[in-house]
PyMOL CGO cylinders between C-alpha atoms (Angstrom):
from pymol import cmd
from pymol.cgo import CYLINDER

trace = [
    CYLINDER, 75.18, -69.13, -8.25, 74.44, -65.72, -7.40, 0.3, 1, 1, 1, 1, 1, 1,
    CYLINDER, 74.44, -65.72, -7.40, 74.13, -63.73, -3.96, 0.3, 1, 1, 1, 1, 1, 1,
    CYLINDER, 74.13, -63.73, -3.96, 70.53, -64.81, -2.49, 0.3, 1, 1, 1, 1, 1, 1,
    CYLINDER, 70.53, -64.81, -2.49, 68.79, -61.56, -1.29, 0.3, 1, 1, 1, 1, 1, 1,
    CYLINDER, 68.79, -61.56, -1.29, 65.39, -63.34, -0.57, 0.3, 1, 1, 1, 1, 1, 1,
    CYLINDER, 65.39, -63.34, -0.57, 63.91, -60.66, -3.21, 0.3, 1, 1, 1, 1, 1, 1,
    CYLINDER, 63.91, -60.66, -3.21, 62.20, -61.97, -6.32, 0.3, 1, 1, 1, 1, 1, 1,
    CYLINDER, 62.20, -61.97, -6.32, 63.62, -60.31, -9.34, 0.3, 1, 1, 1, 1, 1, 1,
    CYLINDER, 63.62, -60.31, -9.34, 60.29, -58.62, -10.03, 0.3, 1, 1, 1, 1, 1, 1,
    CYLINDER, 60.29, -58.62, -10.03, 60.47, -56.91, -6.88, 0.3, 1, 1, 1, 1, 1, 1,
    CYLINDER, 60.47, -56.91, -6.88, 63.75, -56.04, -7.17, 0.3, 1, 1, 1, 1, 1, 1,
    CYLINDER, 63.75, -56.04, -7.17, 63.49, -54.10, -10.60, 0.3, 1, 1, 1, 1, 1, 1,
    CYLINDER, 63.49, -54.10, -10.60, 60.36, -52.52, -9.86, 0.3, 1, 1, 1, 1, 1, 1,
    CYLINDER, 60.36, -52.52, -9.86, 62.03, -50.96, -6.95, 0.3, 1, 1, 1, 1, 1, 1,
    CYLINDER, 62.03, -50.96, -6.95, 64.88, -49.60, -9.29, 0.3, 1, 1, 1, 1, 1, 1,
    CYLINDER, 64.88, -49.60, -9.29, 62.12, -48.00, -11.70, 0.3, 1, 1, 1, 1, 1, 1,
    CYLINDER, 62.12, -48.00, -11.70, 60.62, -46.50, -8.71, 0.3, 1, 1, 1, 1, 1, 1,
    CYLINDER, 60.62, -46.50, -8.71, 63.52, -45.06, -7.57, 0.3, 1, 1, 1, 1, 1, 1,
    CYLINDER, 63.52, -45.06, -7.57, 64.41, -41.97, -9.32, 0.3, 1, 1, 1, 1, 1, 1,
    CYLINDER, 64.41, -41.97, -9.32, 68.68, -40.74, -9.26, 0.3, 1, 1, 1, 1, 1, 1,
    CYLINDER, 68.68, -40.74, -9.26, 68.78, -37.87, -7.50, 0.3, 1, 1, 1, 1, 1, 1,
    CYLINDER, 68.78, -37.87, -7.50, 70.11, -34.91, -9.80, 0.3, 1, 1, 1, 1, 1, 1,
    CYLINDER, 70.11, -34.91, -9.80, 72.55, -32.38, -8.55, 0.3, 1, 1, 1, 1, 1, 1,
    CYLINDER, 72.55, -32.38, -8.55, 71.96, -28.58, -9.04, 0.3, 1, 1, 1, 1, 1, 1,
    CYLINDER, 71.96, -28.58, -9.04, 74.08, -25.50, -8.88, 0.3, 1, 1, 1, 1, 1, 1,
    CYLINDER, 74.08, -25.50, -8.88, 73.44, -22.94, -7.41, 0.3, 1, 1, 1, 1, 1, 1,
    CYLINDER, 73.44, -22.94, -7.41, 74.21, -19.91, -6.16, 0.3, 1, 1, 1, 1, 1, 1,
    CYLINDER, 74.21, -19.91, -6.16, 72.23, -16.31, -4.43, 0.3, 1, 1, 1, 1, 1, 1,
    CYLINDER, 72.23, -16.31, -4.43, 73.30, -13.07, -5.80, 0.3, 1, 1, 1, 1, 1, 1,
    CYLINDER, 73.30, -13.07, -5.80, 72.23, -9.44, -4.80, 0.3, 1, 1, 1, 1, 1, 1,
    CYLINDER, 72.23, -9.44, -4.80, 71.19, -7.24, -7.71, 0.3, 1, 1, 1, 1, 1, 1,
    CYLINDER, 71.19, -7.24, -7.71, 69.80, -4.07, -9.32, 0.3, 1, 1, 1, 1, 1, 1,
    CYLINDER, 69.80, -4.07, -9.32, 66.05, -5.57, -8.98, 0.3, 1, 1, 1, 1, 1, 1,
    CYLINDER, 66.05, -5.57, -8.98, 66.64, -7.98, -5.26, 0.3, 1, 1, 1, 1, 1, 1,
    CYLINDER, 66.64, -7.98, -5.26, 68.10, -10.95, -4.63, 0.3, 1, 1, 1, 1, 1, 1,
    CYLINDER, 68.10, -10.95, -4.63, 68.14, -13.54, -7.54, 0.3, 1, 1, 1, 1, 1, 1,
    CYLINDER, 68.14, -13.54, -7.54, 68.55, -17.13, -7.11, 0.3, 1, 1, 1, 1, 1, 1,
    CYLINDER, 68.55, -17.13, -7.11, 70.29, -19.40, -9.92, 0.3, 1, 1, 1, 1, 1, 1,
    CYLINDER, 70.29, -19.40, -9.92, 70.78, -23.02, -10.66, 0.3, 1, 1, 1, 1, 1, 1,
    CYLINDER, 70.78, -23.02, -10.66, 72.34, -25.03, -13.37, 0.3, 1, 1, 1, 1, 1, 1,
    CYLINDER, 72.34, -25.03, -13.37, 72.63, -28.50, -14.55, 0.3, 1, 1, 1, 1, 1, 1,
    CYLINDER, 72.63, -28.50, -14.55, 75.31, -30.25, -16.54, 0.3, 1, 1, 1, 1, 1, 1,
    CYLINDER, 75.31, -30.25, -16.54, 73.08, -29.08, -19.34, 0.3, 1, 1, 1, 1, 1, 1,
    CYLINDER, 73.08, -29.08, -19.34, 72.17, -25.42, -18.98, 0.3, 1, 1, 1, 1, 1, 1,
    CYLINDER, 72.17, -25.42, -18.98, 70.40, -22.80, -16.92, 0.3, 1, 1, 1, 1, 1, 1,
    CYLINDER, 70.40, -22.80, -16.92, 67.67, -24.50, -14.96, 0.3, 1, 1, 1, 1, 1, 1,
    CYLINDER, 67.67, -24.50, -14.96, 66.47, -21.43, -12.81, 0.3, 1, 1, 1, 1, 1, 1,
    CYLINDER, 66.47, -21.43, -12.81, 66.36, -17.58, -12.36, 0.3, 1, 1, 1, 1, 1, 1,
    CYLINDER, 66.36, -17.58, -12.36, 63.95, -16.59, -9.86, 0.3, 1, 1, 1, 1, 1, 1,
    CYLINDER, 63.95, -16.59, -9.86, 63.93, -13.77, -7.64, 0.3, 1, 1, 1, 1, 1, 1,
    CYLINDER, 63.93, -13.77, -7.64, 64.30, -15.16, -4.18, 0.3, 1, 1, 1, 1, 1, 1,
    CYLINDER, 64.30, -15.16, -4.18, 60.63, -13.25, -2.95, 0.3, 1, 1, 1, 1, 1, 1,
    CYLINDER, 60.63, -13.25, -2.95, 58.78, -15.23, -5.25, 0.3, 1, 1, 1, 1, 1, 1,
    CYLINDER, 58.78, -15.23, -5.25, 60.88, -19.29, -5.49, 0.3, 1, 1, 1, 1, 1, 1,
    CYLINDER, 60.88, -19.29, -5.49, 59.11, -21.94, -7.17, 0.3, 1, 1, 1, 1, 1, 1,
    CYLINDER, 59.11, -21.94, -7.17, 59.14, -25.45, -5.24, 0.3, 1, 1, 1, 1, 1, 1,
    CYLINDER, 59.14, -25.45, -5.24, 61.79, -27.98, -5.83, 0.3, 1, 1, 1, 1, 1, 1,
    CYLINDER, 61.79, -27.98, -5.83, 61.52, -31.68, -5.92, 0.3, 1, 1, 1, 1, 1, 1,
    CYLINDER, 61.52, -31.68, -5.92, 63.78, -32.64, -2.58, 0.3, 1, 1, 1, 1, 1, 1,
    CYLINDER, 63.78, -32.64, -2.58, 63.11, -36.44, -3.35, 0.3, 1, 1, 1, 1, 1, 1,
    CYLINDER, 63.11, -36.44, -3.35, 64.80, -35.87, -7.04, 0.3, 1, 1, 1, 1, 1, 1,
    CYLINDER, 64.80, -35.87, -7.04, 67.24, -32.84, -6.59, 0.3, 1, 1, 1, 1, 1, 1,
    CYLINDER, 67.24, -32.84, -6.59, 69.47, -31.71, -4.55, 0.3, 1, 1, 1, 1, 1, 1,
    CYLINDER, 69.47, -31.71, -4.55, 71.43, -28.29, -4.48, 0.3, 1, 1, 1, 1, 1, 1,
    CYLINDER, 71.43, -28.29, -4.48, 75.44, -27.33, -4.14, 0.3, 1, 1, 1, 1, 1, 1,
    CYLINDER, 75.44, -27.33, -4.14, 75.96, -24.26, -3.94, 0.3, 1, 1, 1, 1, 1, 1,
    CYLINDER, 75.96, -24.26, -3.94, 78.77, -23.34, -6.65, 0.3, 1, 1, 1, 1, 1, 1,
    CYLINDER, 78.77, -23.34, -6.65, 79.56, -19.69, -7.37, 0.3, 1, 1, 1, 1, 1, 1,
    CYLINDER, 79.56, -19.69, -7.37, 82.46, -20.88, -9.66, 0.3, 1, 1, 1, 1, 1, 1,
    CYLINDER, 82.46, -20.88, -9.66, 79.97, -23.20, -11.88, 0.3, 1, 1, 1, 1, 1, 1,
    CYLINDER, 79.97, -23.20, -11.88, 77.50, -20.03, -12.24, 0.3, 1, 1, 1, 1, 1, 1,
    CYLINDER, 77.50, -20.03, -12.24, 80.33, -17.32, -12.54, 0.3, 1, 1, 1, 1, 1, 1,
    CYLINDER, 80.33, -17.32, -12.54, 79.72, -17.37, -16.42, 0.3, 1, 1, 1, 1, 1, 1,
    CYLINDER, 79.72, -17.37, -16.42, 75.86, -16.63, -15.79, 0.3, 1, 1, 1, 1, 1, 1,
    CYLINDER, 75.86, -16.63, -15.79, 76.62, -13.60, -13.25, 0.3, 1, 1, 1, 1, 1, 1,
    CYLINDER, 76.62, -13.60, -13.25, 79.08, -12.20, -15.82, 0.3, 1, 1, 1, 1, 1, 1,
    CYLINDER, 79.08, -12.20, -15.82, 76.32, -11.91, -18.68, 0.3, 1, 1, 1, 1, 1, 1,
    CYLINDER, 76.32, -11.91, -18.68, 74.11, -11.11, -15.70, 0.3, 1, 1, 1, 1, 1, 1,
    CYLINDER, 74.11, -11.11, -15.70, 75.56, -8.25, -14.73, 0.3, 1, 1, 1, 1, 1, 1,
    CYLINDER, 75.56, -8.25, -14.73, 76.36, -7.41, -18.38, 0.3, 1, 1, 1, 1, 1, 1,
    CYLINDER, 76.36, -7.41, -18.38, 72.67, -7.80, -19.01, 0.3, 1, 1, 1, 1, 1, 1,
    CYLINDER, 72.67, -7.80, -19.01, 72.27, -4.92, -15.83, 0.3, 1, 1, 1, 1, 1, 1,
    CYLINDER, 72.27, -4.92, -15.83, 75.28, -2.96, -17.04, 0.3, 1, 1, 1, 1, 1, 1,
    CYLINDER, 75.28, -2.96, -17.04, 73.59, -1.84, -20.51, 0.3, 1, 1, 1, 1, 1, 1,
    CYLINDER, 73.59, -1.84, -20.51, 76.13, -4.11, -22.63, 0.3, 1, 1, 1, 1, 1, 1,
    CYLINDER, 76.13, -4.11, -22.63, 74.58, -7.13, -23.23, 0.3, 1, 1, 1, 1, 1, 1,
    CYLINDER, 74.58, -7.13, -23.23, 71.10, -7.70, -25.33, 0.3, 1, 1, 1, 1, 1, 1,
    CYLINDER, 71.10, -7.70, -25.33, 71.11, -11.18, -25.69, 0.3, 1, 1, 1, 1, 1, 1,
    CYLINDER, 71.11, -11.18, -25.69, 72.40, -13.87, -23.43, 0.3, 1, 1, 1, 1, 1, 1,
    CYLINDER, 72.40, -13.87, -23.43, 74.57, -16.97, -25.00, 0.3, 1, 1, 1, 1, 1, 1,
    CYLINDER, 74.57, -16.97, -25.00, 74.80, -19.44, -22.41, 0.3, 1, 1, 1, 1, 1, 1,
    CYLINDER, 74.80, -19.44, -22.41, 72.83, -23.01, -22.40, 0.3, 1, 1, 1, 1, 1, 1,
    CYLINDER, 72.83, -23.01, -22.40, 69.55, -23.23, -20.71, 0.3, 1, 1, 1, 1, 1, 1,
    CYLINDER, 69.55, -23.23, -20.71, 67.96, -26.67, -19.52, 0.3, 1, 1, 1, 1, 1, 1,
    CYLINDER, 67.96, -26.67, -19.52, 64.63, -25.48, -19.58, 0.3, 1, 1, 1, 1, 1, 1,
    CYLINDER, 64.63, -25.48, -19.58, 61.69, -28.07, -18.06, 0.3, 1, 1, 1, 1, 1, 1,
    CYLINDER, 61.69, -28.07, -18.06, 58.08, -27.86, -18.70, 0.3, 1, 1, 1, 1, 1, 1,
    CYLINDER, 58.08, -27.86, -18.70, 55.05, -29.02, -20.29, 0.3, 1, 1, 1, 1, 1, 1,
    CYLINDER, 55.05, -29.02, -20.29, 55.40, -28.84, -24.03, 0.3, 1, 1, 1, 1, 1, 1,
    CYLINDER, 55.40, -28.84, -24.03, 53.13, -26.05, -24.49, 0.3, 1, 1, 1, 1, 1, 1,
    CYLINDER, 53.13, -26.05, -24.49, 55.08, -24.08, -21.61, 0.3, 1, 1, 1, 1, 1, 1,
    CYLINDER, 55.08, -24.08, -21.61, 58.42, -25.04, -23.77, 0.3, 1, 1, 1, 1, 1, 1,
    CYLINDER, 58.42, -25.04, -23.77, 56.94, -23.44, -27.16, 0.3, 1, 1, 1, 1, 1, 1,
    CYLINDER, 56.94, -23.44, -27.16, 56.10, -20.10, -24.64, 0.3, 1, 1, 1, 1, 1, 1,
    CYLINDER, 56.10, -20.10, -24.64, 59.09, -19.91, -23.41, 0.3, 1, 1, 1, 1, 1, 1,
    CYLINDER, 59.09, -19.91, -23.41, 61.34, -20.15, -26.49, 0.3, 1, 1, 1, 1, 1, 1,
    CYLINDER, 61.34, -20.15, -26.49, 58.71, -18.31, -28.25, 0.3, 1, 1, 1, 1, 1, 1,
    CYLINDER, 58.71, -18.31, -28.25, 60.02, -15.30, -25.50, 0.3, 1, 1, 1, 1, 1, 1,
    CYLINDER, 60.02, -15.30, -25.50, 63.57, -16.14, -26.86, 0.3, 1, 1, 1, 1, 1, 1,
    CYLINDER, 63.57, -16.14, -26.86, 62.59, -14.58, -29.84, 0.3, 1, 1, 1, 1, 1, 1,
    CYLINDER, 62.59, -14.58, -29.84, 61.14, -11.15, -28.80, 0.3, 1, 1, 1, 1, 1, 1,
    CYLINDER, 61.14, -11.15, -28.80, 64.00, -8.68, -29.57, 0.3, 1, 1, 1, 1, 1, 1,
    CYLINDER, 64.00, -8.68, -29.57, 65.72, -7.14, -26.57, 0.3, 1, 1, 1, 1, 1, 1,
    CYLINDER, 65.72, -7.14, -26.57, 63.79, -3.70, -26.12, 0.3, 1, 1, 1, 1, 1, 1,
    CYLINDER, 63.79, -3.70, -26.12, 60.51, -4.38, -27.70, 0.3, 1, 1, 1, 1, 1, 1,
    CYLINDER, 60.51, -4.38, -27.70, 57.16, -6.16, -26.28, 0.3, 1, 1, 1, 1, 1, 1,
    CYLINDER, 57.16, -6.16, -26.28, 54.75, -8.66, -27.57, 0.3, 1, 1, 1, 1, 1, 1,
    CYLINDER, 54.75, -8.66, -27.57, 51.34, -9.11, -25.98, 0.3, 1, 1, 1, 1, 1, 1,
    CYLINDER, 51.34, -9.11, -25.98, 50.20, -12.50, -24.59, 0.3, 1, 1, 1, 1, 1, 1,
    CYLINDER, 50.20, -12.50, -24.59, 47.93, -12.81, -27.32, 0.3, 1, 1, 1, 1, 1, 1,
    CYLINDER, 47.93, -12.81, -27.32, 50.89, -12.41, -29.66, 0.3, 1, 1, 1, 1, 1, 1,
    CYLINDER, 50.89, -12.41, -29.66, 52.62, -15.01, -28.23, 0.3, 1, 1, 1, 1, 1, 1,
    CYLINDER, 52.62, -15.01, -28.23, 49.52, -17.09, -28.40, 0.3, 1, 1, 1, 1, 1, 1,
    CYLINDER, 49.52, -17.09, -28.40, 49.79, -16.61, -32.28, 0.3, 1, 1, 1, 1, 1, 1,
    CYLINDER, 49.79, -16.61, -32.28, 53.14, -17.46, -32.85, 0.3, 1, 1, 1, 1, 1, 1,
    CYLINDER, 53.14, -17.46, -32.85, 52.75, -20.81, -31.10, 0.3, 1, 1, 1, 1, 1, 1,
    CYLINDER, 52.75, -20.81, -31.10, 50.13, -21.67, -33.11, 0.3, 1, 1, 1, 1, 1, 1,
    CYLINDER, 50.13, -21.67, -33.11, 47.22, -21.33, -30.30, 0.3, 1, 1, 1, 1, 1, 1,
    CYLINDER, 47.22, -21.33, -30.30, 45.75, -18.10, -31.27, 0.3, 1, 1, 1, 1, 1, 1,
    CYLINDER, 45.75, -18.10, -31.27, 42.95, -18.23, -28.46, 0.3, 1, 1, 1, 1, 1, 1,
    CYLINDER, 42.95, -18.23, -28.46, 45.48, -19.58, -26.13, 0.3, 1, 1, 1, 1, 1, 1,
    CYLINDER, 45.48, -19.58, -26.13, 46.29, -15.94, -24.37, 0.3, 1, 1, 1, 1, 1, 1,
    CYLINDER, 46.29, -15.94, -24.37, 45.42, -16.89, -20.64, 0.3, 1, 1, 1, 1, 1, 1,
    CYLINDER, 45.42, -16.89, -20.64, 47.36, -20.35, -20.86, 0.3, 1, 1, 1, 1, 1, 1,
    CYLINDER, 47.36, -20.35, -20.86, 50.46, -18.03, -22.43, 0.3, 1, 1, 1, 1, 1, 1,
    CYLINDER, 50.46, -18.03, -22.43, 50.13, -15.87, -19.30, 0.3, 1, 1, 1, 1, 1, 1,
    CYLINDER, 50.13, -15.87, -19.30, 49.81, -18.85, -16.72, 0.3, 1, 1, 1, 1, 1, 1,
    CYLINDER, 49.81, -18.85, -16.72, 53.01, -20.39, -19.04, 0.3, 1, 1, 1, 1, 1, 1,
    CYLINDER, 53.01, -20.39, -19.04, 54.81, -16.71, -18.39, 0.3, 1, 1, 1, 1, 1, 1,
    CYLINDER, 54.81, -16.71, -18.39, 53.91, -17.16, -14.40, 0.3, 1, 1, 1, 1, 1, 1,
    CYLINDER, 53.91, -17.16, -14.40, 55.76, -20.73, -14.24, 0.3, 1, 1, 1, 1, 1, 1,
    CYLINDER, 55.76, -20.73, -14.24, 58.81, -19.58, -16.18, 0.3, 1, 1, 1, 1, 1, 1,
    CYLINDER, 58.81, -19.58, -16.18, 61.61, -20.65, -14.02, 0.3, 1, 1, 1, 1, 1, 1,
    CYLINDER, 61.61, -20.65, -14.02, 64.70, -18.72, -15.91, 0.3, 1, 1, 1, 1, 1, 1,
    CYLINDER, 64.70, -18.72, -15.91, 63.45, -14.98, -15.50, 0.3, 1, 1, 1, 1, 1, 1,
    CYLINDER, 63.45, -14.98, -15.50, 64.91, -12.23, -16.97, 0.3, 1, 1, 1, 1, 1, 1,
    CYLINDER, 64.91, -12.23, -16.97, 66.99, -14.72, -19.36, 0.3, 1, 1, 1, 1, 1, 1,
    CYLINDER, 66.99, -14.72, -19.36, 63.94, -15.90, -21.04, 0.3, 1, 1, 1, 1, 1, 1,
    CYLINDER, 63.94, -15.90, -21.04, 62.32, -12.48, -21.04, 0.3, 1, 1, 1, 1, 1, 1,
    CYLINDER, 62.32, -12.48, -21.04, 58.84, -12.98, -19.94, 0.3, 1, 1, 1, 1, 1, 1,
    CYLINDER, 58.84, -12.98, -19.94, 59.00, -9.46, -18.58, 0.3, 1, 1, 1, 1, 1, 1,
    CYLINDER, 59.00, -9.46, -18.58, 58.56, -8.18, -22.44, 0.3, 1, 1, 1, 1, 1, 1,
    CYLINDER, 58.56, -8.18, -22.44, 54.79, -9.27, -22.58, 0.3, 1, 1, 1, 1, 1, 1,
    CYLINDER, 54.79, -9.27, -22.58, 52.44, -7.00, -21.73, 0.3, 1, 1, 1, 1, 1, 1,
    CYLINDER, 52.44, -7.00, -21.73, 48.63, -6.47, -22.08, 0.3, 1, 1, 1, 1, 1, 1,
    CYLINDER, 48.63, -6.47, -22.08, 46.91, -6.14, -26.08, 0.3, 1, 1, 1, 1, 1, 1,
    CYLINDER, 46.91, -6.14, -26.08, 45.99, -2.95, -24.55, 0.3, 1, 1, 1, 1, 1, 1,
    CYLINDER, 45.99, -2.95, -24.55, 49.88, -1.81, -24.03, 0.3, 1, 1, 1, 1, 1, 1,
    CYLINDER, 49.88, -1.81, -24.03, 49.81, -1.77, -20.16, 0.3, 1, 1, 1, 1, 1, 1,
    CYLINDER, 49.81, -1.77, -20.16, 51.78, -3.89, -18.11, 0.3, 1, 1, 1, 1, 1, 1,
    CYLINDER, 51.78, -3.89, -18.11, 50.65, -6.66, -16.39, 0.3, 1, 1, 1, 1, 1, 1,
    CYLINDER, 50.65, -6.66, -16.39, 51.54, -9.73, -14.20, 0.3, 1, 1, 1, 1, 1, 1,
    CYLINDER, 51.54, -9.73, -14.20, 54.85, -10.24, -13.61, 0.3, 1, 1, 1, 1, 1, 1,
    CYLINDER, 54.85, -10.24, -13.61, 56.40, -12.66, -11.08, 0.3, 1, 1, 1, 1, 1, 1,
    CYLINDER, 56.40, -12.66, -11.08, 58.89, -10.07, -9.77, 0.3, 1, 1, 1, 1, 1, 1,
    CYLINDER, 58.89, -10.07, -9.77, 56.56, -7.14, -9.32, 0.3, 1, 1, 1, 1, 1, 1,
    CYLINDER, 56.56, -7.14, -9.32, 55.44, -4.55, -11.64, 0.3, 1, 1, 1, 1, 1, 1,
    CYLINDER, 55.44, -4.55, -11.64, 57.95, -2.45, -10.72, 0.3, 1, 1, 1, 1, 1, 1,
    CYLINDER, 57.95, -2.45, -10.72, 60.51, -5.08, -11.66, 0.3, 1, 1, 1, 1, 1, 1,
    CYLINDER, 60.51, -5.08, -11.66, 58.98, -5.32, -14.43, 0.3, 1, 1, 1, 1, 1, 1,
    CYLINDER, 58.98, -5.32, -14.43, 59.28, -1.37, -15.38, 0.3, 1, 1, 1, 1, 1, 1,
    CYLINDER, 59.28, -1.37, -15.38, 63.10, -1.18, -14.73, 0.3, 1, 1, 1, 1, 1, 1,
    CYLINDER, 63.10, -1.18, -14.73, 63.52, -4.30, -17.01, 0.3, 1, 1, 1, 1, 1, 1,
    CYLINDER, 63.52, -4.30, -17.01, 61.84, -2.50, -19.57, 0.3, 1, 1, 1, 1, 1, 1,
    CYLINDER, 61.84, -2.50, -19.57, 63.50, 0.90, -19.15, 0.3, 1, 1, 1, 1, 1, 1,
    CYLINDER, 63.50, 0.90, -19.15, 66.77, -0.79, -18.94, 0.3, 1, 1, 1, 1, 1, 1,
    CYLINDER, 66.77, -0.79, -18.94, 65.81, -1.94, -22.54, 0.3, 1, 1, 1, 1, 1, 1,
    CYLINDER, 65.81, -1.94, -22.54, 64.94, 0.78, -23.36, 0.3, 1, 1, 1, 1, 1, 1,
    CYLINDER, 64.94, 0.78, -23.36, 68.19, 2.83, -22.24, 0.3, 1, 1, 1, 1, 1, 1,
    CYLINDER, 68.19, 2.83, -22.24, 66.49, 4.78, -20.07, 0.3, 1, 1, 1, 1, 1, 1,
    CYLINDER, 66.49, 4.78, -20.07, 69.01, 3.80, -17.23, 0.3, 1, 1, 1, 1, 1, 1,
    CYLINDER, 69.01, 3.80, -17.23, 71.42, 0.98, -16.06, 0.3, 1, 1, 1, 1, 1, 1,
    CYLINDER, 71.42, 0.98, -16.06, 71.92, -1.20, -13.27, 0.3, 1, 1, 1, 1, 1, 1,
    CYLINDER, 71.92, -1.20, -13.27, 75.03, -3.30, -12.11, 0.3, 1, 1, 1, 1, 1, 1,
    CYLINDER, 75.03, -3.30, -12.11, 75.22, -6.60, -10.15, 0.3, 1, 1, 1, 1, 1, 1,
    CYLINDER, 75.22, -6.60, -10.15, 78.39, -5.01, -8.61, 0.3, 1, 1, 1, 1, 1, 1,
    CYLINDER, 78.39, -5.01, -8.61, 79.49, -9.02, -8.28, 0.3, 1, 1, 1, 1, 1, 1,
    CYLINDER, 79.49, -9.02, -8.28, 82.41, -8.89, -9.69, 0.3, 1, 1, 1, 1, 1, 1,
    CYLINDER, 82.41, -8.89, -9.69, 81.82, -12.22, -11.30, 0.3, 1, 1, 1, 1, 1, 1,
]
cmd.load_cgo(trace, "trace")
């Protein structure tokens, strides 16, 4: 016969579905052209890209961080590519996590061509939620891979800029950048 733990076997698996295994992130903190940027990574892809003013909350009972500059060196390099003028599209995996109508936003910003804008209302349209605009823009505002999945090229239906979790004037260099007006460089060295 078996060990005796004076548990019922009931108890015993519902305490293994309760218990979640704790994933480990990536990470690493990187100066750049636009302030300090904070990235993580799965075994799967890109998790986050946020700029360290404005982090969203982490699950500490579910995920825990190592910090790994080797494991993200592939992200700086098309980062600072990306900053550099050289690089329009980035090629590496993303694990992206959301509800599914933040997923179809966010790969719906996948597809806006580097250097051009589409309004919120636009991306409403092309998800199929044409009157969705305002649920688009809180979807933008949760988007945990900036710059990557460009929410900075959505602007107003009247052609102004607006919201943006790194600042407006974040925004505007992302843009000009796109536009060639200028570039920037990580200077990492990744």
């Amino acid at each position: 016969m078996g060990k005796r733990t004076g548990q019922s076997p009931v108890a015993t698996r519902h305490r293994a579905i309760l218990q979640r295994e704790m994933e480990t992130l990536f990470y690493v903190r990187t100066p750049s052209p636009v302030g300090p940027l904070f990235l993580a990574a799965s075994t799967k892809g890109l998790v986050r890209l946020e700029f360290e003013a404005r982090m969203q909350k982490r699950n500490a009972d579910t995920m825990q961080l190592r910090e790994s500059k080797p494991t993200l060196a592939p992200y700086l390099r098309q980062l600072d590519d990306y900053f550099a003028g050289g690089r329009r599209e980035f090629s590496l995996p993303l694990d992206l996590r959301g509800t599914g109508f933040q997923l179809a936003c966010w790969h719906a910003l996948l597809e806006i061509p580097y250097g051009e804008t589409r309004s919120y209302r636009d991306i409403a349209e092309a998800i199929g939620h044409p009157h969705a605009y305002r649920a688009v823009g809180m979807s933008n505002n949760r988007n945990p891979v900036a710059i990557v999945v460009p929410c900075h090229r959505v602007i107003a239906s009247s052609g102004s800029l607006c919201g943006y979790g790194g600042g407006l004037d974040i925004k505007r260099k992302l843009l000009d950048l796109e536009q060639g007006s200028f570039h920037l460089s990580l200077g990492i060295g990744a």
